[in-house]
C-alpha positions in Angstrom: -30.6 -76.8 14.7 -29.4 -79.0 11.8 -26.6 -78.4 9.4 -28.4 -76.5 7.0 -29.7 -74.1 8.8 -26.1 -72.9 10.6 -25.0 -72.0 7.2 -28.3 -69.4 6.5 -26.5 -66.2 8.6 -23.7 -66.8 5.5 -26.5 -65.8 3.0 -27.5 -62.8 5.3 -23.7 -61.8 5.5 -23.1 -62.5 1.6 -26.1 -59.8 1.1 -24.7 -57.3 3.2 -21.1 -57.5 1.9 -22.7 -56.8 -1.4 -25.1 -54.2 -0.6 -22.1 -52.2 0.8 -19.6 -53.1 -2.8 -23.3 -52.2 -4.7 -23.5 -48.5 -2.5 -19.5 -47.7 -2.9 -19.4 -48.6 -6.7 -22.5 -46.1 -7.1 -20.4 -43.4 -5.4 -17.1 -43.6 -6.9 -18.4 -44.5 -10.9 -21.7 -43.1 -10.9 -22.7 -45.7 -13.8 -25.0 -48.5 -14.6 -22.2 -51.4 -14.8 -21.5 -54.6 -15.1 -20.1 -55.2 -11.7 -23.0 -52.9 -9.9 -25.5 -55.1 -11.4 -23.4 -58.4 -10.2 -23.2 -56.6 -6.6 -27.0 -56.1 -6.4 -27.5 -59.4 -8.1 -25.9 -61.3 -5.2 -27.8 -59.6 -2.6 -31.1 -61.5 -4.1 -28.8 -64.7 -4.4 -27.8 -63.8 -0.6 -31.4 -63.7 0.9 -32.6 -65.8 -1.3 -30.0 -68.7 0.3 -31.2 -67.5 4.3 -34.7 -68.3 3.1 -34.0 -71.6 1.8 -31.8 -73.0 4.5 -33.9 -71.6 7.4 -37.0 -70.7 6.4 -38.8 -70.5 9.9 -36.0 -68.4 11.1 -36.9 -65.6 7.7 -41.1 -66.6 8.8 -40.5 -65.0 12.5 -38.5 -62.1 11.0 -41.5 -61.1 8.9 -44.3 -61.6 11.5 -42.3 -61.5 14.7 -42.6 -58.7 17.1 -39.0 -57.7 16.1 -40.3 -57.9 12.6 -43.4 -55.1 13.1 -41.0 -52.8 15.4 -38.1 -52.9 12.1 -40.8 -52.0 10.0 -41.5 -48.9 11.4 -37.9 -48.2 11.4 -37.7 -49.4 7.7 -41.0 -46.7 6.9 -39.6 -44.1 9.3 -36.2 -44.4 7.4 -37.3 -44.3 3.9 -40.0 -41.6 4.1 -36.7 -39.3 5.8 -34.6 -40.9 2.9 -37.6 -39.6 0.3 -37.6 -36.3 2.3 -33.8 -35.8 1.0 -34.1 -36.9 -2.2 -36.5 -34.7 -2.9 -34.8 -31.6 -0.9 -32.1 -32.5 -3.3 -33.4 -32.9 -6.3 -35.7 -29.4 -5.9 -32.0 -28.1 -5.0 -30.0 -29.4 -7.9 -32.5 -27.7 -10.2 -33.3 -24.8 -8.6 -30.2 -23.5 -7.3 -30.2 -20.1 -5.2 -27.5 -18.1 -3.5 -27.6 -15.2 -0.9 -24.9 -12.6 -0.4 -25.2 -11.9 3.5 -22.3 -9.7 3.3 -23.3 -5.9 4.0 -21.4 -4.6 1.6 -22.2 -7.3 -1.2 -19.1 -8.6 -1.8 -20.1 -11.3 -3.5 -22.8 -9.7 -6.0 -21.6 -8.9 -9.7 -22.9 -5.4 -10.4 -26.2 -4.7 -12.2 -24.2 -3.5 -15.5 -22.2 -7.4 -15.4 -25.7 -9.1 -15.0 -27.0 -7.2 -17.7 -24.5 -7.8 -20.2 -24.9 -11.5 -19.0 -28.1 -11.7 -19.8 -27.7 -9.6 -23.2 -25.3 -12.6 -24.0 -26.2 -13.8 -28.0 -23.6 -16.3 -27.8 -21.9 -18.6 -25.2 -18.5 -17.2 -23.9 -15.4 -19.4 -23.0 -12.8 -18.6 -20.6 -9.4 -19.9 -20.8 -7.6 -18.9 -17.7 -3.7 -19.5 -18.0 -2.4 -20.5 -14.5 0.8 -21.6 -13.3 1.5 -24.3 -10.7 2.9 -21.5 -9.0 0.1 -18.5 -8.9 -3.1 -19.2 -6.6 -6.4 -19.4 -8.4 -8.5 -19.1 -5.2 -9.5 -15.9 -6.4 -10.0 -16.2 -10.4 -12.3 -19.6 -9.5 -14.2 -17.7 -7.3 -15.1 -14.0 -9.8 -15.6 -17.2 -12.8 -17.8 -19.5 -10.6 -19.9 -16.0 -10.3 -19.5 -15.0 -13.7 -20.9 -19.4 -14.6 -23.7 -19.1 -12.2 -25.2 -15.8 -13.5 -24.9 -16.5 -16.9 -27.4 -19.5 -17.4 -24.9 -21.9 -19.2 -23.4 -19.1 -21.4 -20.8 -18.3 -19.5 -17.9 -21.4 -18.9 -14.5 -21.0 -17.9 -11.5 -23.6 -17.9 -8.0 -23.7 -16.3 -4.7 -24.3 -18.3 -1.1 -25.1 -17.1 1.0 -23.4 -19.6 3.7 -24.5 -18.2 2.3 -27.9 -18.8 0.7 -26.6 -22.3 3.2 -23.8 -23.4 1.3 -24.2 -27.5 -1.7 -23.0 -25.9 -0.7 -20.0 -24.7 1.2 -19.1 -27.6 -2.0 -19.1 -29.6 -4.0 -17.3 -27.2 -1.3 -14.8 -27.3 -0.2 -15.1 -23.2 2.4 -13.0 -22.2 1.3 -13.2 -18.4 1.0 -15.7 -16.2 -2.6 -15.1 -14.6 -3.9 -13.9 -17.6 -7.5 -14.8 -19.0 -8.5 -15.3 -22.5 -12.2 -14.6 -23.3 -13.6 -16.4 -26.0 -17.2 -14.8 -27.5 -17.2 -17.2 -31.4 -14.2 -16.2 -33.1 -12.9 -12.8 -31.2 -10.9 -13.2 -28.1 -10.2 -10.4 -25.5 -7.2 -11.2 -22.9 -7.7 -10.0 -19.6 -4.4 -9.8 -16.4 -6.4 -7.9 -14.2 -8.5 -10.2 -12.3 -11.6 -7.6 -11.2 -15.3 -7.6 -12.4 -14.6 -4.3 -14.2 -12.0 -5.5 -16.4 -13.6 -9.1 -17.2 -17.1 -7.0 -18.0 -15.3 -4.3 -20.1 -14.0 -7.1 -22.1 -17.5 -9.0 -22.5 -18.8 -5.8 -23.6 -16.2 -4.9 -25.9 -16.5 -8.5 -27.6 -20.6 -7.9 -27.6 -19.5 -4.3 -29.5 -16.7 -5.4 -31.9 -16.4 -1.9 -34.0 -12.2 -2.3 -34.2 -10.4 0.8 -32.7 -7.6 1.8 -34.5 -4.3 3.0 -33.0 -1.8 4.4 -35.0 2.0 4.6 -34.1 4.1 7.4 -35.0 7.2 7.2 -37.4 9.8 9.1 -39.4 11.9 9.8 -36.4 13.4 7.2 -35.2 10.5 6.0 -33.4 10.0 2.2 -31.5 7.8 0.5 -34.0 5.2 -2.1 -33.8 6.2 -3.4 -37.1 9.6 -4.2 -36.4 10.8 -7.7 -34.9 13.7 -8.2 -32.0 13.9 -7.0 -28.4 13.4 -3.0 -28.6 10.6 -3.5 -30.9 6.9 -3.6 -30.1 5.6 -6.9 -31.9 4.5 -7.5 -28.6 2.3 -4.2 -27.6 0.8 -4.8 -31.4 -0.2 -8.5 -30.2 -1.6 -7.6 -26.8 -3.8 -4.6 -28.5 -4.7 -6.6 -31.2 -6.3 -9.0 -28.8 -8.2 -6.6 -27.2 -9.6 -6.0 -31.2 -7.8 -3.0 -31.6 -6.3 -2.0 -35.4 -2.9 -1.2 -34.9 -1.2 0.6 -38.0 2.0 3.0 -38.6 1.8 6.5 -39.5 4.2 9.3 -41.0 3.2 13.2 -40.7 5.6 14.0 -42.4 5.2 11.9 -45.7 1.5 12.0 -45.5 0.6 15.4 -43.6 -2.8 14.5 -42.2 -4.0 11.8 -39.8 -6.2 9.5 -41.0 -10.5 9.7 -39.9 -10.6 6.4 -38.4 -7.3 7.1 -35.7 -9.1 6.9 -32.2 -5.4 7.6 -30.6 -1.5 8.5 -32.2 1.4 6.9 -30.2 4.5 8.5 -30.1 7.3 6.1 -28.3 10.6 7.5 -27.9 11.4 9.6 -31.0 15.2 10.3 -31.3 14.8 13.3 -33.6 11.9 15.5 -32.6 8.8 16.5 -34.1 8.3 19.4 -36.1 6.3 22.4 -35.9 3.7 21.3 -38.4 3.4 17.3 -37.1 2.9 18.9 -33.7 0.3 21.1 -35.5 -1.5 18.5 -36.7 -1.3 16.4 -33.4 -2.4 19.6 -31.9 -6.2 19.6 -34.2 -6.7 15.7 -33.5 -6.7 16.4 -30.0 -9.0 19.2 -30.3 -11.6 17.3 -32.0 -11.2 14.5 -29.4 -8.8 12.6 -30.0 -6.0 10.5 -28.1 -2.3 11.3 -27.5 0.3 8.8 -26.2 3.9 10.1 -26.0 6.3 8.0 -24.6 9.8 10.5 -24.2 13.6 9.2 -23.6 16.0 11.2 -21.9 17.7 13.7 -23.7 20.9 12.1 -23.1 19.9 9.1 -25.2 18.3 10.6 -28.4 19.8 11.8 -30.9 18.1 15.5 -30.8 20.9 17.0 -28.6 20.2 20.4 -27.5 17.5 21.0 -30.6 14.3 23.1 -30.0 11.5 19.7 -28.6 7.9 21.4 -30.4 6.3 18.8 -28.8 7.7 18.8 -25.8 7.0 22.6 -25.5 3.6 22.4 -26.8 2.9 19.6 -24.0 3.9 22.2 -21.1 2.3 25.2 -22.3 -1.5 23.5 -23.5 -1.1 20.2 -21.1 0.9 21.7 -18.4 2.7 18.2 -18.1 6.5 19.0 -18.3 9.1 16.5 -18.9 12.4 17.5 -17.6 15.6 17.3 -18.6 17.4 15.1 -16.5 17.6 10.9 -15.9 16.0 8.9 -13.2 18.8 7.3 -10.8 16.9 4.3 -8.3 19.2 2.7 -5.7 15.8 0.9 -4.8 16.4 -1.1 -8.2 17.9 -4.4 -8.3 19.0 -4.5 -12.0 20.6 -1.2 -12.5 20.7 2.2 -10.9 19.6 3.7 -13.9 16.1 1.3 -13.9 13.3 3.4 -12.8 11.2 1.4 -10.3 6.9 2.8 -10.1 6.4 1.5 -6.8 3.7 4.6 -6.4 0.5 4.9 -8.4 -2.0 7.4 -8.5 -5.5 7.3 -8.2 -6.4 7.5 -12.0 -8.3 4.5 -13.7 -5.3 4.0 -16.1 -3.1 3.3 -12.5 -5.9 2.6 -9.8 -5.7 -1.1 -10.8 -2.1 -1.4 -10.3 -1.7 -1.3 -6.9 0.6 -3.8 -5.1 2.3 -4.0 -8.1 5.6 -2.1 -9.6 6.9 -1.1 -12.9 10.4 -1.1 -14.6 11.2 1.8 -17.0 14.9 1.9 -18.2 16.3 4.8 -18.6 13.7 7.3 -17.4 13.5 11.0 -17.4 11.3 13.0 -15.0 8.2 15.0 -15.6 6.2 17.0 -13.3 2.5 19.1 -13.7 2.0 22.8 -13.9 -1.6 24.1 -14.0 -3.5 25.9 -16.8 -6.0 28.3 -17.4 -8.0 25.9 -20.3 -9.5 23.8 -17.9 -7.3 20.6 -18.9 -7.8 17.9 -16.0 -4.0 16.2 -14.8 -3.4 13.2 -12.7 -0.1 11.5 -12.2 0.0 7.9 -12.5 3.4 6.5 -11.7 6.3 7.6 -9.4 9.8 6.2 -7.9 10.0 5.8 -4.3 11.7 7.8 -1.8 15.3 6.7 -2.9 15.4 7.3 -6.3 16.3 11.2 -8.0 16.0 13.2 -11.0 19.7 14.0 -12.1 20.2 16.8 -13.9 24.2 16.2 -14.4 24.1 14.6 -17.3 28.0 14.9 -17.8 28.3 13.0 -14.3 25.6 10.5 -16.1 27.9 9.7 -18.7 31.0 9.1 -16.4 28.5 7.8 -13.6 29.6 9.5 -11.3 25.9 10.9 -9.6 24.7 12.3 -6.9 21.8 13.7 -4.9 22.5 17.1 -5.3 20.2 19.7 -3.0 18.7 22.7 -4.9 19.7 21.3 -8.8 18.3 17.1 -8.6 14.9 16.7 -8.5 14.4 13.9 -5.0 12.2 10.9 -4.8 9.5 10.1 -5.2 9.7 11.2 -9.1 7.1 11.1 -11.6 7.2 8.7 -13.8 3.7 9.3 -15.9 1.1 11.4 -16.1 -2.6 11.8 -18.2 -4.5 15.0 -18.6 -8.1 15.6 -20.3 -9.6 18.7 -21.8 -13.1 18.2 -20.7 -14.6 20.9 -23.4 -12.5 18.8 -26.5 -12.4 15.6 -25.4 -9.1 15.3 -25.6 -6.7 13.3 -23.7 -3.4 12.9 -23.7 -0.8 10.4 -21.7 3.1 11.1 -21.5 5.4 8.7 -19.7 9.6 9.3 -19.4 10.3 6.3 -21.2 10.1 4.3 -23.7 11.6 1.0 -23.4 9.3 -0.7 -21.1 6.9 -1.0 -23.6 9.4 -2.9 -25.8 9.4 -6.7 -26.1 12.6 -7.0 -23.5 10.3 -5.1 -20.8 6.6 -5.3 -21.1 6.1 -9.0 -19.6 8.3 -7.4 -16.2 5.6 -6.9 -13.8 2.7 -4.4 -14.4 4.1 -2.7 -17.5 1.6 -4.6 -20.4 -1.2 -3.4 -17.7 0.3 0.5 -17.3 0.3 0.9 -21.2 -2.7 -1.3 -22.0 -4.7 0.6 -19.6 -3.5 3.9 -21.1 -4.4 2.7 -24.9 -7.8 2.2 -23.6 -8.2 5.3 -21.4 -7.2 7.4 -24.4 -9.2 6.2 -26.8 -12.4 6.0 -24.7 -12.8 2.3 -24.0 -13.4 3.0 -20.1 -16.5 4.9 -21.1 -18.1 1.7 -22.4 -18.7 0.1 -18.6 -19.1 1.6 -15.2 -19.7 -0.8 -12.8 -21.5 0.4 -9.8 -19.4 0.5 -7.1 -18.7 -1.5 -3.7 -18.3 0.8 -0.7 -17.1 -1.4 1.9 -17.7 -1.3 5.3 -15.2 -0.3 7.8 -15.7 -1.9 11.4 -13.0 -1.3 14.3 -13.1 -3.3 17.2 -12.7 -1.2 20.6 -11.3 -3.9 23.5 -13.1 -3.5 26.8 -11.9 -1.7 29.3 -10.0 -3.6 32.0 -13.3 -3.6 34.4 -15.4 -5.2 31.4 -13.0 -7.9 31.0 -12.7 -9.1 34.5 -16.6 -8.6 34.4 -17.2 -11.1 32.0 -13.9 -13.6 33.3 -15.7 -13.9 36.5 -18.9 -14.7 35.1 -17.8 -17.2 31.9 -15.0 -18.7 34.1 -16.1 -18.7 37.4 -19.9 -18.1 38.2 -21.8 -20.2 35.6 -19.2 -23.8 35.7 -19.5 -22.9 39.5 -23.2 -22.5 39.7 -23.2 -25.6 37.4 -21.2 -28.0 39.8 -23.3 -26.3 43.0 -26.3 -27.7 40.8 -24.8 -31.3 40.4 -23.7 -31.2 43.9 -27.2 -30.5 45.4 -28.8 -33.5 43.0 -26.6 -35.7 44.0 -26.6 -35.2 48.0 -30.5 -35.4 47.5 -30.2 -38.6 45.8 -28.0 -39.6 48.6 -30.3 -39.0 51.7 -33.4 -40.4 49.9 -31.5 -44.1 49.6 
């Protein structure tokens, strides 16, 4: 062997070295670049060099026996490397997926895939996460949502935390919250459920604005107004759900306008009259929605004046509010904040669970049934250890107790909705106002309790109803203790033993024939 031809296994190790820089610049860039092409150019420059300084050595490769056996290898490996490519490639563009779950867990509903496909325009989701909230679960309804949708449908994540301008203009309030974009209209979503991301695609598909008009001449909380018992917020939140939020006064203007879908009424300090109750009385009968949002007694200005509203509520609605303030040791700010850690079954509440509300200042209400048919749910309540007291001298000195036979005890309703099926009409009363108010509706699920209400009372729930999931309950039963030693003796005993028996005998047969 001369001198050239003990440097020719350098060319052979200069190709591979560059084949495998040429393979892991493909994988990590993914481009057509300068130093791929200089990788794959020195593989040529590598086997090119083995040739030259030992050719006979490259001749034998190529006809050799060694060389026919590694070119069936080379045939066998590129037709199963061609196999792949083309299993991947038929993949990438025709991508499936299968639910095997019984209870299709994973399968939007037939009303989501039809509003999917009825799609005019592509939809953007922003989807405000902090470092601090999982997204496990809002990547995997979106990825669902993306898939379905045939390129309409996209969805991004944003820190605002890292990009607090952003969620200003999206109008976040929430962290969690999602912000679907369909063109110019927006609808924010903080429940993370196929109902509530559908109800808004449809909503943005139907744009027809809803208008909700808030209640004033008595001292009322007003959307209008700025500062922290104001409800610039509320406004903002409905607003993005494309609802017209305006002001009205009965008494200056002694009708309520044709376009009002629902009439607010949060925390009046003077009450109603006869003929505003009138009024509110007709709209309701020709379908229309009521919310009314009561302080305590105690911390309006009314005194002990006749409530028309009030009364009218309890004879025609049977929802009665009481006359008393909720005390909640279970609260951490004050005694006086009423904590909803109970919700009912209602669709208002039924999205709420695992989650509480904050209402300061609270009064009690409770449900009496009547003979016109109207329909009541409660949708809040306090705990066990919170009370309805009725002292409100000791309230002002607070100085309360539990009192048996005059307090009302826990758990204490909070809320309540009630529908005339025959009129349409449906009305929502809650003992306070102030969680509504910019100070209170970002704690926890207030925006969701009074959001959900809005729509509920204006109809909006009507526009989707997603099939539902029933899902499957399975128990496990344990064997019995017979069973178990059963299957012990035959997993952990009888098959390794019959295993080593098996080995034993080959082995002492192999033994005698030597």
């Amino acid at each position: 062997m001369n001198a050239r031809q003990r440097f020719a296994p350098l060319g052979l190790a200069l190709a591979l070295l560059a084949a495998l820089v040429s393979a892991g610049l493909f994988i990590v860039q993914r481009a057509w670049n300068l130093p791929l092409q200089i990788s794959l150019v020195l593989i040529v420059v590598g086997l090119a060099l083995f040739v030259f300084l030992d050719p006979g050595r490259a001749r034998a490769l190529l006809t050799g026996r060694q060389a026919r056996y590694g070119s069936n290898a080379l045939v066998l490996s590129l037709a199963f490397a061609g196999i792949l490519i083309v299993v991947n490639y038929l993949a990438i563009n025709n991508p499936q997926r299968w639910d095997l779950t019984e209870d299709q867990r994973y399968t939007l509903a037939p009303e989501t895939l039809a509003a999917l496909q009825a799609l005019e325009q592509p939809v953007r989701v922003q989807a405000f996460f902090s470092p601090d909230r999982p997204t496990d679960q809002a990547r995997s309804i979106l990825d669902q949502y993306a898939f379905q949708s045939e390129g309409r449908f996209t969805y991004e994540f944003i820190n605002p935390v890292q990009d607090p301008v952003a969620a200003e203009q999206a109008g976040i309030t929430q962290d969690g919250s999602l912000v679907i974009w369909l063109g110019e209209n927006k609808q924010i979503v903080t429940a993370l459920s196929e109902v509530e991301i559908t109800g808004a695609l449809v909503r943005l598909m139907n744009p027809e604005a809803q208008t909700v008009y808030f209640l004033t001449g008595h001292g009322e909380r007003s959307p209008e107004d700025s500062g922290s018992g104001s409800l610039a917020l509320l406004k903002r939140l409905l607003e993005s759900k494309n609802y017209t939020v305006a002001t009205l006064n009965l008494i200056a203007g002694n009708q309520i306008p044709a376009d009002a879908q629902a009439v607010v009424v949060a925390g009046p300090q003077q009450p109603l009259t006869r003929e505003e109750v009138d009024l509110l009385q007709g709209f309701l009968e020709g379908g229309g929605g009521l919310l009314v949002l009561a302080e305590p007694t105690l911390l309006a200005d009314s005194g002990e004046a006749e409530d028309p509203l009030a009364a009218y509520l309890a004879e025609d609605w049977g929802i009665v509010l009481g006359d008393d303030m909720v005390v909640d040791l279970s609260s951490a700010q004050a005694s006086t904040v009423a904590v909803g850690a109970e919700f009912g079954t209602h669709v208002i509440s039924s999205s709420l669970a695992g989650w509480v509300t904050l209402m300061p200042s609270a009064r009690s209400l409770s449900l009496e049934a009547r003979e016109n048919g109207a329909s009541q749910s409660l949708l809040v309540s306090t705990s066990g250890q919170a009370w309805a007291e009725t002292n409100l001298e000791a309230l002002q000195v607070n100085e309360v107790s539990p009192d048996e036979g005059e307090d009302i005890f826990g758990p204490v309703a909070l809320g309540a909705a009630a529908e005339n099926f025959a009129t349409e009409g449906r009305v929502v009363v809650f003992g306070d106002a102030e969680f509504i108010t910019n100070e209170f509706i970002s704690a926890y699920g207030n925006a969701d309790l009074i959001v959900n209400s809005v729509d509920w009372a204006v109809g909006e729930e009507a526009l989707i109803n997603l099939t539902p999931k029933e899902t499957t309950q399975r128990l496990l039963v344990p064997p019995q203790a017979v069973t178990m030693n059963l299957i012990f003796l035959g997993v952990v005993i009888l098959l390794p033993g019959a295993a080593l028996a098996a080995g034993t005998a080959v082995w002492v047969q192999r033994r005698r024939r030597r």
